[in-house]
N, C-alpha and C positions, 0 to 999 in steps of 0.2 A: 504494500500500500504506500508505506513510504517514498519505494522507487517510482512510481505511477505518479505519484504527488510532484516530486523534482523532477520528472521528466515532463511534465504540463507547467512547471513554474519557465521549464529553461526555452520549452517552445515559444511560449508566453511572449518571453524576454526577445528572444531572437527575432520572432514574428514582427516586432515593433520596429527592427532595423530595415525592413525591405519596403523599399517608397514605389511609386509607380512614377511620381513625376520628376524623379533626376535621372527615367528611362535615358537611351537614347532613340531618335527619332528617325526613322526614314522613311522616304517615299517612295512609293512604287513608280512613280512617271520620273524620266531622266528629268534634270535638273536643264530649264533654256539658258543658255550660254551667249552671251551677245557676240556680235563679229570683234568689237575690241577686246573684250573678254579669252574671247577664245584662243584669237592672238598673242594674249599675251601668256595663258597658260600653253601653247603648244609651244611656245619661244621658248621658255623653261623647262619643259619638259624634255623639247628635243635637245637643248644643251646638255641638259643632265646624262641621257639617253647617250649624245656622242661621246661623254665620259667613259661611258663604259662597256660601247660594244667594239669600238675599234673605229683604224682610221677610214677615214671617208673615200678615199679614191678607190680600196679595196674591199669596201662593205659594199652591198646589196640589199636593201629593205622592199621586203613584199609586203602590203596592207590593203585591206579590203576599204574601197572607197563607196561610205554609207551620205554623200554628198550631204553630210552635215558640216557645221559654221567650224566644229572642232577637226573634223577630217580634212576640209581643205587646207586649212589651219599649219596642221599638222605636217600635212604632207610637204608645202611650202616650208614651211620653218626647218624638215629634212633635208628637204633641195636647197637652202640656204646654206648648211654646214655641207653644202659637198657629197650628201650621198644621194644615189641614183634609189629612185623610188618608183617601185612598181605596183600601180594600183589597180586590185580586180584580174587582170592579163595574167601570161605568162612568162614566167622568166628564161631568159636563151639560155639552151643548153647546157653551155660551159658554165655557166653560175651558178652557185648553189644562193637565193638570198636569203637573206634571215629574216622568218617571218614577225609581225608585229603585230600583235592586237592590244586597242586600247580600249577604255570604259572611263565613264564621266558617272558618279553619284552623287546626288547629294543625302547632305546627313547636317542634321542641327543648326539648318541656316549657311551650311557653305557646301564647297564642289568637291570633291575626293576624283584627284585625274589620277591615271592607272598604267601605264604601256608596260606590255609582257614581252616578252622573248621567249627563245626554249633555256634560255641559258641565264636569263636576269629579267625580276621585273624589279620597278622601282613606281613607289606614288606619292602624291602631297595633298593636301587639301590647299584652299583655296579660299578668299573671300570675294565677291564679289564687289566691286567698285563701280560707279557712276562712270569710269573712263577705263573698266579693264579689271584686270583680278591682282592679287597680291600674296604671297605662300601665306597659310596660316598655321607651317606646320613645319618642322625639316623634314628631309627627303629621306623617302624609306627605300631601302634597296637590299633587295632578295636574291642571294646568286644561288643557281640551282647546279647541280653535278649531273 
């Protein structure tokens, strides 16, 4: 009886620590990204991005172009550092590129950008700005074996 008695005081107790409203929040509809926005989050990204897959005259990036404001974006900001970007097509023969998929969420009032690799993904969040986004996070970066 004892034990039955302290194990209804200690649920009790514990019960009182679990809130619902410091959840975190997300939405199921992607997150609109404006054309300055989007720019200025693929510009970061794909800097970050040429940190770590190698040099550009000998990379190959293959990505599926979903003709969103972040995909053009994106793809521009690639071809700005120098790598050949192949979107949707095929790649020639003799090249092997390295495929990219990227994702945009939002969560708690900002943007979580995402680009994968087979070999590294890295992401940041993002605040949205009247003139563009801003990191609201440092850069996470996953390398895989």
């Amino acid at each position: 009886m004892r034990t039955l008695l302290m194990a209804f005081i200690g649920a009790t107790l514990l019960s009182g620590c679990q809130t619902a409203s410091d959840a975190l929040t997300t939405d199921t509809t992607p997150p609109v990204v404006s054309g300055p926005a989007a720019s200025a989050i693929a510009a970061d990204m794909a800097s970050r991005l040429a940190e770590q897959i190698g040099p550009a005259g000998t990379t190959t990036i293959k990505m599926e172009n979903d003709n969103s404001e972040f995909a053009t974006a994106l793809e521009a900001a690639l071809k700005g550092w120098g790598y050949t970007v192949i979107t949707g097509g095929k790649a020639r023969k003799d090249s092997k590129p390295v495929e990219l998929a990227y994702a945009m969420d939002g969560i708690d009032g900002q943007v979580l950008a995402r680009l994968t690799t087979p070999s590294i993904a890295i992401g940041r969040a993002y605040t949205l700005t009247g003139s563009g986004a801003t990191p609201a996070s440092p850069l996470s970066i996953m390398q895989r074996d």
